[in-house]
MARNUMAR-657999 format. One record per residue (C-alpha): residue in three letters; y, x, z. Coordinates in steps of 0.001 Angstrom, whole numbers, padded with zeros to 6 digits, always signed. Layout:
# residues N
alaYXZ
...
//
This chain:
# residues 367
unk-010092-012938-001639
unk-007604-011079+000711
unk-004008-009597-000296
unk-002842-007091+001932
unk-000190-009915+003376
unk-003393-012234+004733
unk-006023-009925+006348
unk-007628-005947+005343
unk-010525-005871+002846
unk-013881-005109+004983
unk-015551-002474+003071
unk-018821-000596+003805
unk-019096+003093+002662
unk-021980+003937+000957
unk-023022+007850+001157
unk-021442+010067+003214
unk-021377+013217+000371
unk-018397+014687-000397
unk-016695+011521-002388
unk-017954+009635+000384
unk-016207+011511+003241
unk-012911+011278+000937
unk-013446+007094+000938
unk-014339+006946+004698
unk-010830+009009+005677
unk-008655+006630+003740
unk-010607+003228+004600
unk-010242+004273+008455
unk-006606+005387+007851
unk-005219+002637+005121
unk-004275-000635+006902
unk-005567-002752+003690
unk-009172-001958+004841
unk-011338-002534+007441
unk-014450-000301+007674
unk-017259-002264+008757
unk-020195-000242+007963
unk-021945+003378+006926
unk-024565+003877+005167
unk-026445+007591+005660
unk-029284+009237+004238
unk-029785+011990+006622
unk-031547+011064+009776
unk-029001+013446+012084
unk-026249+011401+010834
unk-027507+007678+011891
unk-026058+006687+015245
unk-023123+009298+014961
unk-019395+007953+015046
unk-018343+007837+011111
unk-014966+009061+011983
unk-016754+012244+013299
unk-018628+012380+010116
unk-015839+012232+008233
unk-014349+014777+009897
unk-011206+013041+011270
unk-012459+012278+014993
unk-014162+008810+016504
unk-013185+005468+015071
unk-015441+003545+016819
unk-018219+002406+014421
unk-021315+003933+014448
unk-023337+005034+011051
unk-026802+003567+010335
unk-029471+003992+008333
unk-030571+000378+008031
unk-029860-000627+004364
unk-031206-004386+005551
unk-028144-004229+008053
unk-025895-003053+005564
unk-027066-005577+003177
unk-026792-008136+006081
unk-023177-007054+006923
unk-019978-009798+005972
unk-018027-007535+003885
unk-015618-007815+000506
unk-016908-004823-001023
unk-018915-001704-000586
unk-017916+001615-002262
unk-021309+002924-003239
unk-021396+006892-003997
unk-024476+008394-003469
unk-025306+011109-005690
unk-027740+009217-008088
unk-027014+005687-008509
unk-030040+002916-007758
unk-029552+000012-009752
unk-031929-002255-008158
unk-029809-001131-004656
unk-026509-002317-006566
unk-028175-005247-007855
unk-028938-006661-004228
unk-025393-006116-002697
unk-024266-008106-005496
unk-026746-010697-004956
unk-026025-010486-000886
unk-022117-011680-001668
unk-020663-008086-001436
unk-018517-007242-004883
unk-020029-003262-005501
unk-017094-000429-006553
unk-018917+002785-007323
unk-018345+006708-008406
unk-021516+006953-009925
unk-022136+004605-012278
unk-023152+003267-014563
unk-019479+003095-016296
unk-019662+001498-019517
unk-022617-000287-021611
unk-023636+002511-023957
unk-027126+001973-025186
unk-028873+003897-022177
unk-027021+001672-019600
unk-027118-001316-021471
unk-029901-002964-019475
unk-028502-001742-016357
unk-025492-003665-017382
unk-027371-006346-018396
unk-029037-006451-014584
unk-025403-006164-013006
unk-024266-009001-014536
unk-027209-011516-013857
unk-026479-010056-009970
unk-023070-010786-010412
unk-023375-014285-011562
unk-025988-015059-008635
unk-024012-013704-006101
unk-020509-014617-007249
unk-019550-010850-007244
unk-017882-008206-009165
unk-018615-004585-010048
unk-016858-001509-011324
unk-017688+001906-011974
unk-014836+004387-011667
unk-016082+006950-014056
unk-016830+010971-013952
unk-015314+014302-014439
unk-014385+013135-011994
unk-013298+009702-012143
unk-009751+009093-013632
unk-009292+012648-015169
unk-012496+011952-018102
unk-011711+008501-019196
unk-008322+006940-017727
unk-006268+009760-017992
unk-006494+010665-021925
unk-006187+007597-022906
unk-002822+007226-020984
unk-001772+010589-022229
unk-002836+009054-026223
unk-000326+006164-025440
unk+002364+009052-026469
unk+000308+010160-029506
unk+001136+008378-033202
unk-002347+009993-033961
unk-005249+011012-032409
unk-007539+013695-034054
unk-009654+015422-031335
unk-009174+015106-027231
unk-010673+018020-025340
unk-011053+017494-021151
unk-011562+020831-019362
unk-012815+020656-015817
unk-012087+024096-014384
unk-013519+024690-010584
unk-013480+028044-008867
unk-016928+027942-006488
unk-015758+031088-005029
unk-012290+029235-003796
unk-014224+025836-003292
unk-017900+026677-001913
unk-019767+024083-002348
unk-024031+022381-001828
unk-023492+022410-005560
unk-023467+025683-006292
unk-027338+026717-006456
unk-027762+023094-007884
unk-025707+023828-010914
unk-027899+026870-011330
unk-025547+030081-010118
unk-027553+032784-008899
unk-030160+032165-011170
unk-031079+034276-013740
unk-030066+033867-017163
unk-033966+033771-018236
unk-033911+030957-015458
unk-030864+029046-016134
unk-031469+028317-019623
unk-035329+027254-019405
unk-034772+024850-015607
unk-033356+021730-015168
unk-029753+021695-013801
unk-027466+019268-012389
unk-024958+018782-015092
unk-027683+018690-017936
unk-028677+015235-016024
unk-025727+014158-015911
unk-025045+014108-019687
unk-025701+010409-019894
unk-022929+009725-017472
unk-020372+011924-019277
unk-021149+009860-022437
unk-020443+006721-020834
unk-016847+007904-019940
unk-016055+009457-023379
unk-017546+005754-024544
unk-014583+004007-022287
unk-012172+006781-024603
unk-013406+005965-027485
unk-013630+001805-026773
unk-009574+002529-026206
unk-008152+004021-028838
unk-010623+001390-031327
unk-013470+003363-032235
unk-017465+003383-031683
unk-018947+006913-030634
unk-021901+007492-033238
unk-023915+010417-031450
unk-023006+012913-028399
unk-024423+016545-029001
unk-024560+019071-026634
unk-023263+022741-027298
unk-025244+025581-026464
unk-024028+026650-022709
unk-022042+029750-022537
unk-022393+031768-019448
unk-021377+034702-017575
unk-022726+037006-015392
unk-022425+038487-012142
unk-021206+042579-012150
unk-021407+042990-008471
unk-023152+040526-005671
unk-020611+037485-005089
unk-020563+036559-001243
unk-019477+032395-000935
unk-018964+031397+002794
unk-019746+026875+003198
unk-016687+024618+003759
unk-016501+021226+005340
unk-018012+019872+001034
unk-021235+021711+001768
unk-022081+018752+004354
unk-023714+021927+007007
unk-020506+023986+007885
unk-020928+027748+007666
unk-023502+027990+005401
unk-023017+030576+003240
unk-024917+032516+000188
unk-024336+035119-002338
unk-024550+035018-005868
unk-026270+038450-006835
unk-025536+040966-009414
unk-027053+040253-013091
unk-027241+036297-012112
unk-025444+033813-013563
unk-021890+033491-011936
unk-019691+031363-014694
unk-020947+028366-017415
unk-019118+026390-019707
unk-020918+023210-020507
unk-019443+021340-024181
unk-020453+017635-024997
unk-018810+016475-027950
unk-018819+013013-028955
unk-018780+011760-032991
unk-016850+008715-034612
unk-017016+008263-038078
unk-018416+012509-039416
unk-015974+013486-037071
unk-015167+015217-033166
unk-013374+012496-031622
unk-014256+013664-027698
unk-015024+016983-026684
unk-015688+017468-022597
unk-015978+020418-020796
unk-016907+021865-017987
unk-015976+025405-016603
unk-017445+026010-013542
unk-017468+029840-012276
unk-017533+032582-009220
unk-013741+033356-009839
unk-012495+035976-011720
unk-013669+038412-010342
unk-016906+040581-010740
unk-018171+038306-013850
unk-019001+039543-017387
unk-017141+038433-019411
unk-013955+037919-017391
unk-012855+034131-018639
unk-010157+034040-016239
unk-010175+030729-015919
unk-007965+030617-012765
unk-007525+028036-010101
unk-009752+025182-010071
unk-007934+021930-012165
unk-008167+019720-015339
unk-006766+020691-018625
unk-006224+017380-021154
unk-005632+018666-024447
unk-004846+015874-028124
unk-004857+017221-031349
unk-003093+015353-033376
unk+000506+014281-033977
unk+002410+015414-031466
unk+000159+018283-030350
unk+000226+017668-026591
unk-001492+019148-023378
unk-001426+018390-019712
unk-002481+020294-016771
unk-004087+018099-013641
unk-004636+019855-010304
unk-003824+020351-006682
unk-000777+021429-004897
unk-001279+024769-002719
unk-002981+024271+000320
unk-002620+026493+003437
unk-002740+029505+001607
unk-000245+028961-001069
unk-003272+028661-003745
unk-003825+025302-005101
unk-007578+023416-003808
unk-010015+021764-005161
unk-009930+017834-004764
unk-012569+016881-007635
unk-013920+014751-004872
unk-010974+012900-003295
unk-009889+012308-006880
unk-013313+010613-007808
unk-013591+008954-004737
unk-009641+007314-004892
unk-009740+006781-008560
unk-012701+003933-007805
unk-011423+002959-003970
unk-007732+002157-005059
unk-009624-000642-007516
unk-011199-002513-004916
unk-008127-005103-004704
unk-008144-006278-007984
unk-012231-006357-008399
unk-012213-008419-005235
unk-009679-010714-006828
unk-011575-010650-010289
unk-013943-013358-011636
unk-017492-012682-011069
unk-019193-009502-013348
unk-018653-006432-014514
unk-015213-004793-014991
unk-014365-001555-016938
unk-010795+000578-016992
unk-010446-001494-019726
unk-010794-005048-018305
unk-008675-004095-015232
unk-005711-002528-016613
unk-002755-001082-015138
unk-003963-001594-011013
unk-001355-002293-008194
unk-002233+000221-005213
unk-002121-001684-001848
unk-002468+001022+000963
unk-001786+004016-000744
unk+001487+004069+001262
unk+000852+004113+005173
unk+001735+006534+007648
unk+000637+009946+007762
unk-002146+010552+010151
unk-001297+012770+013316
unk-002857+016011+013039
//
């Protein structure tokens, strides 16, 4: 396949979400890619210039939503990130010659992605293609990251991942689906988005546990802990929410702050432990967690005792942001290289090792 010294990768972008909007800025900015096609779901989107949907002006390529176009496209590889992953829809753009990168899975081959898996590969071998999934909470911060931070470790007892974000810094379209503003009599008996997306978090904590020589035995999930709202919370949209300005509020009494605990077993004991901390800010919630800025918190129990702390410089108004999506979306782009060089099938963190980045360095786009 290409190197960056012979020709750019053509890529197709898959999903214009959030973590789709963080690919399409880099593939029309990085000169290793060319962007060739966009994919969209929503039917005000098809026809308009990507660049514009990406926020970063006209590039000159037009989105569609034609999947037989996409699928008819010459391209290297497609970054596919919609929300909920289609397997039969990966399992044709391998077939149709186009190696697959994704940020939503599947990730690994635990036993309830083990046929999926199973149907990758067979589309693999027909279509001479590779596939990778670049893993969640988000990607790079649940699975890659501890086990680089357990290379310094001469034993491993327990690795926690905290996910902190602030909604009321970051307002986001995911807000009412994780269930704030519900109330608590609601919250605990509906559905939610991250009590689907259990599954997924198990694969990464699988890719963990496959590292540091291990087999996860069970994954149980902790009751959630949650905290309320004292006064009503007011959240204005941002460019994430995909409609700018829309806005809500979060009222009094309704839940404003959840902490979400999946731990996963090897052997009688906790070997994984994820978390997730989303909340209205400090402010105005009962009881006050203080959780603070929106970031990642690694923590290994063992010998040495040792913690990190992942998050965002400060943006224009000296606080740190949230880039949950850019860092999802970049943690699977920056592998397309070496799956488009790869032999045909699947690849995990595991099987691609330590990546060289091609087109991370460029100039910086004029404002």
């Amino acid at each position: 396949m290409a190197t960056e010294a012979e020709r750019p990768y053509r890529v197709v972008q898959w999903a214009t979400g959030s973590v789709g909007k963080a690919a399409l800025r880099h593939f029309a900015q990085s000169p290793v890619y060319e962007l060739v096609g966009v994919l969209v779901f929503a039917a005000e989107k098809a026809g308009r210039d990507a660049g514009e949907i990406a926020g970063i002006g006209p590039i000159g390529l037009a989105a569609t939503d034609d999947v037989e176009q996409i699928l008819a496209l010459d391209a290297d590889c497609v970054f596919y990130s919609p929300l909920w992953p289609d397997t039969d829809t990966v399992c044709r753009l391998l077939r149709s010659g186009k190696n697959v990168v994704t940020s939503t899975g599947p990730y690994y081959p635990t036993e309830i992605a083990r046929d999926d898996f199973a149907r990758i590969e067979q589309a693999c071998a027909e279509g001479g293609t590779s596939f990778h999934g670049g893993g969640i909470h988000p990607g790079y911060a649940g699975d890659l990251l501890p086990l680089t931070l357990a290379r310094l470790a001469s034993r491993v007892d327990h690795i926690h991942v905290h996910e902190v974000v602030n909604f009321r810094q970051e307002p986001s379209k995911y807000i009412e689906w994780t269930g704030m503003g519900k109330t608590p009599e609601q919250f605990r008996a509906e559905p939610a988005l991250l009590g689907a997306s259990v599954p997924y978090f198990a694969q990464s904590m699988a890719v963990i546990a496959d590292g540091l020589g291990r087999t996860i035995d069970e994954v149980t999930v902790a009751e959630i802990e949650i905290a309320t709202a004292t006064a009503d919370i007011h959240y204005t949209g941002t460019e994430t929410s995909d409609i700018p300005g829309v806005h809500g509020v979060v009222p009094a009494g309704t839940v404003a702050g959840q902490h979400h605990r999946w731990t996963a077993w090897s052997g009688g004991t906790p070997l994984i432990t994820f978390h997730a901390k989303y909340t209205m800010g400090d402010d105005d919630i009962e009881p006050a967690w203080n959780y603070g800025h929106s970031h990642h918190l690694l923590v290994i129990d063992g010998d040495p005792p040792t913690e990190l702390v992942l998050r965002a410089g400060a943006g224009p108004d000296g606080n740190p942001v949230y880039l949950g999506y850019t860092w999802t979306a970049m943690a699977a782009v920056n592998a397309i290289p070496a799956v488009c060089a790869a032999a045909p099938g699947p690849l995990g963190h595991l099987e691609l090792g330590l990546l060289r980045l091609p087109g991370v360095v460029h100039p910086k786009p004029a404002d």
